[in-house]
Kinemage of the C-alpha trace (Angstrom):
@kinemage 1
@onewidth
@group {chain A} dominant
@subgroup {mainchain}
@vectorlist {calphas} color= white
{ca unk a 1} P 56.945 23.934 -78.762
{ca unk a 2} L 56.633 27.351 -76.696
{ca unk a 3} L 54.258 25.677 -74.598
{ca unk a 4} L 56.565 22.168 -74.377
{ca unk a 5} L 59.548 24.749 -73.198
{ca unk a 6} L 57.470 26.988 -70.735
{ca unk a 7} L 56.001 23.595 -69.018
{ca unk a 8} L 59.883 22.234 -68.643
{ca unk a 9} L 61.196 25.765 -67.595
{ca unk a 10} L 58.327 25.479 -64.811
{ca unk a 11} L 59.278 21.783 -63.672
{ca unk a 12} L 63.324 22.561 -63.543
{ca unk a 13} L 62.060 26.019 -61.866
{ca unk a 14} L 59.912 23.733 -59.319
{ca unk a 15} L 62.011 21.411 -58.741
{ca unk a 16} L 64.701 23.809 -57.792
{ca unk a 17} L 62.397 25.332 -55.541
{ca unk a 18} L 61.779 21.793 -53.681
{ca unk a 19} L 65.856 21.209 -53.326
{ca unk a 20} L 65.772 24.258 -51.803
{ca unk a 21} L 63.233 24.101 -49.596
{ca unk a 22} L 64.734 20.435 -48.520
{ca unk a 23} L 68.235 21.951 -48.399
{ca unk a 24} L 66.909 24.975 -46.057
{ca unk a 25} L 65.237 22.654 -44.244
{ca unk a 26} L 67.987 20.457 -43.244
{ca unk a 27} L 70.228 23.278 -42.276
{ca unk a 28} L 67.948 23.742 -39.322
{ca unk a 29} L 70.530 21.999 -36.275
{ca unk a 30} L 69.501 21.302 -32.938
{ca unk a 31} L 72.441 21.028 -30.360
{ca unk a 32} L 71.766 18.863 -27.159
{ca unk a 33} L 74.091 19.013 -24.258
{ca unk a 34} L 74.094 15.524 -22.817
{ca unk a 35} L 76.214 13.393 -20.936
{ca unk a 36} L 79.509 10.957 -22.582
{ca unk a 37} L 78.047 7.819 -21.933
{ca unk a 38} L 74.601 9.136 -23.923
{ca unk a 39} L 76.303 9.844 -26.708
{ca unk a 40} L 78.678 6.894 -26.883
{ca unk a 41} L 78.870 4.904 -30.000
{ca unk a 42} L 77.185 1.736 -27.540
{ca unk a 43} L 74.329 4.953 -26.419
{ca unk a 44} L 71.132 5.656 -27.197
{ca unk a 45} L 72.936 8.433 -29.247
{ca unk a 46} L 73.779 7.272 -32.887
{ca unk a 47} L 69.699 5.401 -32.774
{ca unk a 48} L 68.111 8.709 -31.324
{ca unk a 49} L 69.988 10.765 -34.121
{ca unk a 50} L 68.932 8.515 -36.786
{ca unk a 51} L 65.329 8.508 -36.071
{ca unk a 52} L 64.914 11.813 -35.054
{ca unk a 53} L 67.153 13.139 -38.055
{ca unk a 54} L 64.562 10.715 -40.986
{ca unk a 55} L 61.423 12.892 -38.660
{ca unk a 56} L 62.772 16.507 -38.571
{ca unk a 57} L 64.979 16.914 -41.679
{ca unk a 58} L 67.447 18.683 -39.388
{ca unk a 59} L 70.408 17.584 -38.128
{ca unk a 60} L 70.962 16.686 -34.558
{ca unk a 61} L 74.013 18.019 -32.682
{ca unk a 62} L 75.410 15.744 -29.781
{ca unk a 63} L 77.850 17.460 -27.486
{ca unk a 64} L 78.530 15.391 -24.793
{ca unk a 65} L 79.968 16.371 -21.380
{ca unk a 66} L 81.304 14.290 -18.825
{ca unk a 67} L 78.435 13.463 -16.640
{ca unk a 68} L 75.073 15.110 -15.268
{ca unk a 69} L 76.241 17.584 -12.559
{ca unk a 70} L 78.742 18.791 -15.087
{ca unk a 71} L 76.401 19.295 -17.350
{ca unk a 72} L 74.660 22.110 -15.046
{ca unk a 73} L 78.044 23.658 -14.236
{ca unk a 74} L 78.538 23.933 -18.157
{ca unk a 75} L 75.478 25.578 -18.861
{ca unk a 76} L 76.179 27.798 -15.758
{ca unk a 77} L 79.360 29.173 -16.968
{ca unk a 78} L 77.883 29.730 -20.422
{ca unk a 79} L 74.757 31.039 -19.514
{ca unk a 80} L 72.831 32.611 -22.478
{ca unk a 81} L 74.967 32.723 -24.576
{ca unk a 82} L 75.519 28.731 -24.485
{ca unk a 83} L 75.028 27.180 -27.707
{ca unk a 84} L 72.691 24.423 -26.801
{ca unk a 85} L 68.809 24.086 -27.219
{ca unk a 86} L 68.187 21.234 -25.034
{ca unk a 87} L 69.964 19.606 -21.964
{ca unk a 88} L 69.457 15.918 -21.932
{ca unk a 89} L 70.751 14.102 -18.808
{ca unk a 90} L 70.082 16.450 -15.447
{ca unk a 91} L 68.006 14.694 -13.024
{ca unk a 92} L 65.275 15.328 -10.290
{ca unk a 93} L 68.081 16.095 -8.013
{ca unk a 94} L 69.246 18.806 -9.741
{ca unk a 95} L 66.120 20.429 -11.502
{ca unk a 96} L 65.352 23.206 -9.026
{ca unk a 97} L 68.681 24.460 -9.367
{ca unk a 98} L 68.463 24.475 -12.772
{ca unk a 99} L 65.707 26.214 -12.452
{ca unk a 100} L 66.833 28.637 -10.282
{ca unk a 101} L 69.340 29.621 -13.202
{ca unk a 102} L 66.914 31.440 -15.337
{ca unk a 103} L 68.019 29.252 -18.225
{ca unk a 104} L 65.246 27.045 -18.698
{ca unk a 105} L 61.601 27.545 -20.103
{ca unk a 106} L 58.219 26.291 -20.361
{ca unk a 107} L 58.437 22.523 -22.251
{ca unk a 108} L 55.409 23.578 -23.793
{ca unk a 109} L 54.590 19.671 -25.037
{ca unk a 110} L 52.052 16.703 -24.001
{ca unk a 111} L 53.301 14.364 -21.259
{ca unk a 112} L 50.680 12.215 -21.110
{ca unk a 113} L 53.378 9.635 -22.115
{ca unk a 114} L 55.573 10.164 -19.069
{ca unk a 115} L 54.963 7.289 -16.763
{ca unk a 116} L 57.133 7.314 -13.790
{ca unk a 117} L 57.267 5.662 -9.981
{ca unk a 118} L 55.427 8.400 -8.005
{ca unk a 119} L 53.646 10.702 -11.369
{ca unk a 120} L 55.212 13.625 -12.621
{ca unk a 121} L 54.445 17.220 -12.393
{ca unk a 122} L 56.474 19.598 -14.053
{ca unk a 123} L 55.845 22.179 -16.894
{ca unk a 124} L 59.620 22.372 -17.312
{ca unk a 125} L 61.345 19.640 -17.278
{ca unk a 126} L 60.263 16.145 -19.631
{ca unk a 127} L 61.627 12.264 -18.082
{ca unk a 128} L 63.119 10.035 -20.694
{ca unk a 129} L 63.965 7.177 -18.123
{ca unk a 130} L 64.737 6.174 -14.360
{ca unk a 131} L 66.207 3.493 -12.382
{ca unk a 132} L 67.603 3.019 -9.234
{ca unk a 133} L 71.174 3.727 -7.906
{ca unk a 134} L 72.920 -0.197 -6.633
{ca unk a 135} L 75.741 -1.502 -5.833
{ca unk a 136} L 77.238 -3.683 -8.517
{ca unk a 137} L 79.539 -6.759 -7.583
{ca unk a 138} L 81.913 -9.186 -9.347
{ca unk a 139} L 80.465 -12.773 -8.651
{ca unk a 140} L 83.906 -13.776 -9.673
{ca unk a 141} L 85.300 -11.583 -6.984
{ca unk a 142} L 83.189 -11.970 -4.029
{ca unk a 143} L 81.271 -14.931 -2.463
{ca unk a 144} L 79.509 -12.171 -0.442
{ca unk a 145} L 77.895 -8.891 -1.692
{ca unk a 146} L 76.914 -6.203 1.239
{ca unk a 147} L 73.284 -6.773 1.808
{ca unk a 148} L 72.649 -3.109 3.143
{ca unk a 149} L 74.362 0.021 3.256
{ca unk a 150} L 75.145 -0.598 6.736
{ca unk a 151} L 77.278 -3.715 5.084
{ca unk a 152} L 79.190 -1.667 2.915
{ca unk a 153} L 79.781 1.073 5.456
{ca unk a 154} L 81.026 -1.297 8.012
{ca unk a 155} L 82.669 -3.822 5.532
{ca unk a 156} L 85.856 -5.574 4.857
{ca unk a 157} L 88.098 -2.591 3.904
{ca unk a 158} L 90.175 -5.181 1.380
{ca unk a 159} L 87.240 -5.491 -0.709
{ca unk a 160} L 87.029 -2.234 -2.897
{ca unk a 161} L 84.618 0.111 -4.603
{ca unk a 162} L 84.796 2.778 -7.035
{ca unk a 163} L 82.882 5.776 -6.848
{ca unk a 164} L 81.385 8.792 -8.826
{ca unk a 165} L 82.219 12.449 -7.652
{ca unk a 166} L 79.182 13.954 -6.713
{ca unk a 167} L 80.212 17.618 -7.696
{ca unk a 168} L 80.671 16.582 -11.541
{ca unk a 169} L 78.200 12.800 -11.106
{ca unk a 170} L 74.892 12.163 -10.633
{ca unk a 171} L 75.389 8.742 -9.696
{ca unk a 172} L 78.005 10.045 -6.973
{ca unk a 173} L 75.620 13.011 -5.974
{ca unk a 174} L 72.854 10.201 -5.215
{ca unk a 175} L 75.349 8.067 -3.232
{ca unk a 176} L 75.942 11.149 -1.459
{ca unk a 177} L 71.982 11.499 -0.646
{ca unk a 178} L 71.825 7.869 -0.630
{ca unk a 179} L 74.169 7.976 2.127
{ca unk a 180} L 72.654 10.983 3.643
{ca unk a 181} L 69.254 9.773 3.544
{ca unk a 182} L 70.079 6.477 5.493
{ca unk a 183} L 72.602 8.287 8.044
{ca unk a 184} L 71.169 11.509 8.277
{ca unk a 185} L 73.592 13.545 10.826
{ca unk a 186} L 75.808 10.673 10.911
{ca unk a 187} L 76.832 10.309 7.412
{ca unk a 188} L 79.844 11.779 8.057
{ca unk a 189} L 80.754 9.083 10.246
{ca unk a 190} L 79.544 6.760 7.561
{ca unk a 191} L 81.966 7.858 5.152
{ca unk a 192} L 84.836 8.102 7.625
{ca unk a 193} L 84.539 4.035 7.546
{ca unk a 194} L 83.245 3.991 3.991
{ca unk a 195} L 86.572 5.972 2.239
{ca unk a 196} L 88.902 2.805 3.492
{ca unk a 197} L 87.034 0.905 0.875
{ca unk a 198} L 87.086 3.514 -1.938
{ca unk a 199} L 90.543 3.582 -3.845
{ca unk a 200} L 89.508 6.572 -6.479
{ca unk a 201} L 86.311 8.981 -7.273
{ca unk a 202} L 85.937 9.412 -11.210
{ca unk a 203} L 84.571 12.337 -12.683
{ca unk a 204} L 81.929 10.444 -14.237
{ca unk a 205} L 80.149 6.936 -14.362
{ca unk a 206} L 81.971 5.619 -17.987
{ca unk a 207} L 85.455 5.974 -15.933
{ca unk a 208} L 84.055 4.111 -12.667
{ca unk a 209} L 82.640 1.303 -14.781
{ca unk a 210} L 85.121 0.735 -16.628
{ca unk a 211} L 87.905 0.411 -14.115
{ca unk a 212} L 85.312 -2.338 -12.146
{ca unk a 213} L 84.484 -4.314 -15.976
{ca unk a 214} L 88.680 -4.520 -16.408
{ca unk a 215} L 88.933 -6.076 -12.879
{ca unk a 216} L 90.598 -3.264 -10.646
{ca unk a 217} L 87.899 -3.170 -8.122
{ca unk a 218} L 85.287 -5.877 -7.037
{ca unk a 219} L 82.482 -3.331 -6.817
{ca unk a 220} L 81.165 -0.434 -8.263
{ca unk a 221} L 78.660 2.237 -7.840
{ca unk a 222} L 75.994 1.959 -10.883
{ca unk a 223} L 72.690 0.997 -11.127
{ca unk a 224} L 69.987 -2.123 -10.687
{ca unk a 225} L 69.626 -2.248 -14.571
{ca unk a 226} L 73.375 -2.518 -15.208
{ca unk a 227} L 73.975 -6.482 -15.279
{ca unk a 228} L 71.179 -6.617 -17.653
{ca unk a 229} L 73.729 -5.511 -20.291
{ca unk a 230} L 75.705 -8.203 -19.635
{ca unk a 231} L 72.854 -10.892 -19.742
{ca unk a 232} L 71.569 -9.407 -23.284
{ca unk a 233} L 74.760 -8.220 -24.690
{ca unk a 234} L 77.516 -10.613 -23.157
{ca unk a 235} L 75.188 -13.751 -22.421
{ca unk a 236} L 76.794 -13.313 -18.879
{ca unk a 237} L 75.207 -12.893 -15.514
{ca unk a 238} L 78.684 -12.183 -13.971
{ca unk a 239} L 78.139 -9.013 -12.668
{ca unk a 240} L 74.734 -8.521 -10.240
{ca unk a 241} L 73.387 -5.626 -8.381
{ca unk a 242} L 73.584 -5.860 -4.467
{ca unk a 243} L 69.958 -6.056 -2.966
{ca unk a 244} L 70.300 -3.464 0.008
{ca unk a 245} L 67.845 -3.948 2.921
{ca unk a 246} L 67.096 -0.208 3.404
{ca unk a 247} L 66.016 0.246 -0.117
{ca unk a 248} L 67.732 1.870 -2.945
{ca unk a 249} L 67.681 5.788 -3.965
{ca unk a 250} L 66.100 6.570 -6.932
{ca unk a 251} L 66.765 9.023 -10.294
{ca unk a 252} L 64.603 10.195 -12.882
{ca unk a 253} L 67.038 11.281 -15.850
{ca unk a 254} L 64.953 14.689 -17.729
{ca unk a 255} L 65.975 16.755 -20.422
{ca unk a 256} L 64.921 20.776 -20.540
{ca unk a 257} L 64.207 23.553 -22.975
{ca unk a 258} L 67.232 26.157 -23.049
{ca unk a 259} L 65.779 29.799 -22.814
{ca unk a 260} L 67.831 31.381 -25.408
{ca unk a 261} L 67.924 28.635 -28.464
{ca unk a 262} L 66.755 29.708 -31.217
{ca unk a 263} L 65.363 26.494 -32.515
{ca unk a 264} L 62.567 26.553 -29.645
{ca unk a 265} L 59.718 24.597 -32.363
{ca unk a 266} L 62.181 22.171 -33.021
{ca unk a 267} L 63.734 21.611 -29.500
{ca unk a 268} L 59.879 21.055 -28.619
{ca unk a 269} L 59.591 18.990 -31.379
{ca unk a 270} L 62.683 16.852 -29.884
{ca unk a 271} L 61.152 16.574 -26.512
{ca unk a 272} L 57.852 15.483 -28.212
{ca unk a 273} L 59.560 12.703 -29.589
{ca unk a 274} L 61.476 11.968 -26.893
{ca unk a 275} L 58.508 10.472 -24.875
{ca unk a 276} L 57.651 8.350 -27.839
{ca unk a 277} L 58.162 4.861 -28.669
{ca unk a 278} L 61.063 5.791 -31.714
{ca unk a 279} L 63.571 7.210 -28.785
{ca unk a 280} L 61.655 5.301 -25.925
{ca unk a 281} L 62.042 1.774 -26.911
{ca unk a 282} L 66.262 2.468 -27.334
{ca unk a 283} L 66.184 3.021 -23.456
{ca unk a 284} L 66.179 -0.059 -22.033
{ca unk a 285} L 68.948 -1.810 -24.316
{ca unk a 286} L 71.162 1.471 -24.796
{ca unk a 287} L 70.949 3.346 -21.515
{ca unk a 288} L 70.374 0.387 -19.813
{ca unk a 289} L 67.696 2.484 -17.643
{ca unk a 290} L 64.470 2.068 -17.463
{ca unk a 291} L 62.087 3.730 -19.956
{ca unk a 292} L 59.888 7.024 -18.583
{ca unk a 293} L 57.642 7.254 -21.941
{ca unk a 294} L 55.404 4.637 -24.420
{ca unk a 295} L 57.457 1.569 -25.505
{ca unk a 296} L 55.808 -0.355 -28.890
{ca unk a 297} L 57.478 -3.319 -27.915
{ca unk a 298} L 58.021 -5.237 -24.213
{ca unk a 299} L 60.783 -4.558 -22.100
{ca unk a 300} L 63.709 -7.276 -22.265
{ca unk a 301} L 62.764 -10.325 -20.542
{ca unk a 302} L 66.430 -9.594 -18.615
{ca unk a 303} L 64.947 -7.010 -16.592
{ca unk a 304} L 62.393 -9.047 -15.248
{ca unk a 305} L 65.121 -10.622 -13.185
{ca unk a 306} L 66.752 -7.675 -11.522
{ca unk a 307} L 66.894 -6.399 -8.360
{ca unk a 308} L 63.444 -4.424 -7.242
{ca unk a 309} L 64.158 -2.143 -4.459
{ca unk a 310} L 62.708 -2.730 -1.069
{ca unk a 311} L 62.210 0.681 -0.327
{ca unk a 312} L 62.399 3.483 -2.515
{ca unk a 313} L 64.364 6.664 -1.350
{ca unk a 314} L 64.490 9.831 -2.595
{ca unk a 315} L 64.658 13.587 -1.636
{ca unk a 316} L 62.712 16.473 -3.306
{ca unk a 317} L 64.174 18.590 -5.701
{ca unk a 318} L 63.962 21.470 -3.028
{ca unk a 319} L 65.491 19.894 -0.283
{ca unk a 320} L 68.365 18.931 -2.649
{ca unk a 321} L 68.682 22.461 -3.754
{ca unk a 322} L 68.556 23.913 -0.414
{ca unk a 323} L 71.330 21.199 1.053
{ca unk a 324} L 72.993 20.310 -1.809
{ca unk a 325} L 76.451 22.513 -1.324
{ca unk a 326} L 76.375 21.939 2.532
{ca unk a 327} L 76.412 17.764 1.841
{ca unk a 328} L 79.070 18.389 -0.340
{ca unk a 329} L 81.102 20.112 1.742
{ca unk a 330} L 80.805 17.345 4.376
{ca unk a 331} L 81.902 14.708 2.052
{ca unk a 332} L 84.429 16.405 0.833
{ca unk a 333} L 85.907 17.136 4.026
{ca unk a 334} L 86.152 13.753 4.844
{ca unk a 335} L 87.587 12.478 1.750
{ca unk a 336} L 90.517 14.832 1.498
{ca unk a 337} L 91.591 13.926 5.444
């Protein structure tokens, strides 16, 4: 009988133990700064939490900001004593600033699953996805899409687009280099002719597309994996991305390690899975991007059909860094005339 009570004492007293452990366990929280659209119910947010959450028995904190460039000011202003571990959603022309901040560290994980156009090299910051910055157009709208920046620039001032600011956007910061990178010292020229066509600047992309989907503008600025959402999610090919004759500029999306967290093995363990088929193969259908880490399954026969860029443009990090508030300055000073 003794024995009978000891060995049921010892059970309860282990099983305690092992709701304990699981309850300690699953207080550990990771917080990741990211941007609105991520984190959207239609994001790659609510699958990512899921399967990272039945991995990690943690629980994953979304706080979602605006847009990319915001995201960097945020983390700025906070500095260490922000309260995120990870910042999901900067991209390659922003990472030697953020750098440059002191707030990042070391990734510390395998990317031998990062596959992106050109490699990748970078101890700091991991790639979850990339695509290419486009012109999207209402076929419903216009008979004629510009064919080239120069088309756009130089275009019928009736037929609108909305654009991204790029002091809070990354899609509106690569317009700007977009712009730059075709015009050079002339861009400011460019967007003399180019603001007749341009009826508001949202903070972010969700605002921009949005206003274009409910019909106020014929064009928008987005990317050449955008109307694939509406061929797999709205059987519609309404809505196609303008094939521009000196190529299209080109962003690889990263996330980064935040210096001060205090969930560093976990945040790694995040970025580890990030590269992996469980967050990897929600890119294409939820981000509507394409994927920068191993898929288990094919990419949606809808992107077979979009636009592939002539030409690929892009500026490195360091040039970006280095020119970044002069550009700014230029546009700006020709969009508040």
């Amino acid at each position: 009988m003794r024995k009978t009570t000891h060995n049921i004492m010892l059970n309860l007293s282990l099983a305690m133990l092992a709701m304990g452990g699981t309850a300690l366990a699953a207080d550990n929280e990771l917080t990741v700064y990211t941007y609105d659209s991520f984190v959207a119910d239609w994001g790659p947010g609510p699958v990512v939490k899921e399967a990272f959450e039945a991995q990690c028995d943690c629980k994953l904190n979304w706080v979602g900001i605006a847009d990319g460039v915001a995201l960097l000011n945020r983390l700025k202003l906070e500095g260490e004593s922000t309260k995120a571990d990870i910042v999901l959603g900067l991209d390659t022309n922003l990472v030697t600033e953020a750098k440059n901040t002191g707030l990042f560290e070391a990734s510390g994980i395998d990317q031998s699953n990062v596959k992106v156009p050109g490699g990748w090299s970078d101890d700091v910051f991991v790639p979850y996805d990339y695509g290419y910055f486009a012109v999207v157009y209402d076929t419903e709208a216009m008979d004629t899409p510009p064919s080239s920046m120069k088309d756009l620039v130089d275009g019928d001032p009736g037929q609108k687009i909305v654009i991204q600011d790029p002091r809070t956007s990354t899609p509106g910061l690569g317009l700007l280099l977009w712009v730059k990178k075709i015009y050079g010292d002339d861009a400011p020229a460019a967007w003399e002719k180019l603001k007749k066509r341009i009826p508001t600047v949202t903070p972010g992309w969700s605002e921009a597309y949005g206003a274009f989907t409910q019909g106020e503008v014929p064009m928008v600025l987005s990317y050449t994996t955008s109307p694939a959402y509406h061929v797999i999610a709205e059987d519609s090919d309404r809505y196609r991305a303008a094939a521009f004759d000196e190529g299209h500029y080109m962003q690889i999306e990263v996330a980064g390690l935040v210096k001060s967290s205090d969930e560093k093995e976990l945040a790694r363990q995040f970025l580890d899975f990030m590269t992996g088929p469980d967050f990897q193969n929600a890119i294409p259908t939820t981000n509507w991007m394409f994927p920068a880490g191993k898929l288990s399954e094919p990419l949606p026969a809808a992107f077979e059909a979009l636009v592939k860029p002539s030409a690929t443009l892009l500026y490195t990090p360091d040039e970006v860094s280095k020119n970044r508030k002069a550009w700014v300055d230029e546009w700006l000073a020709v969009m508040s005339e």
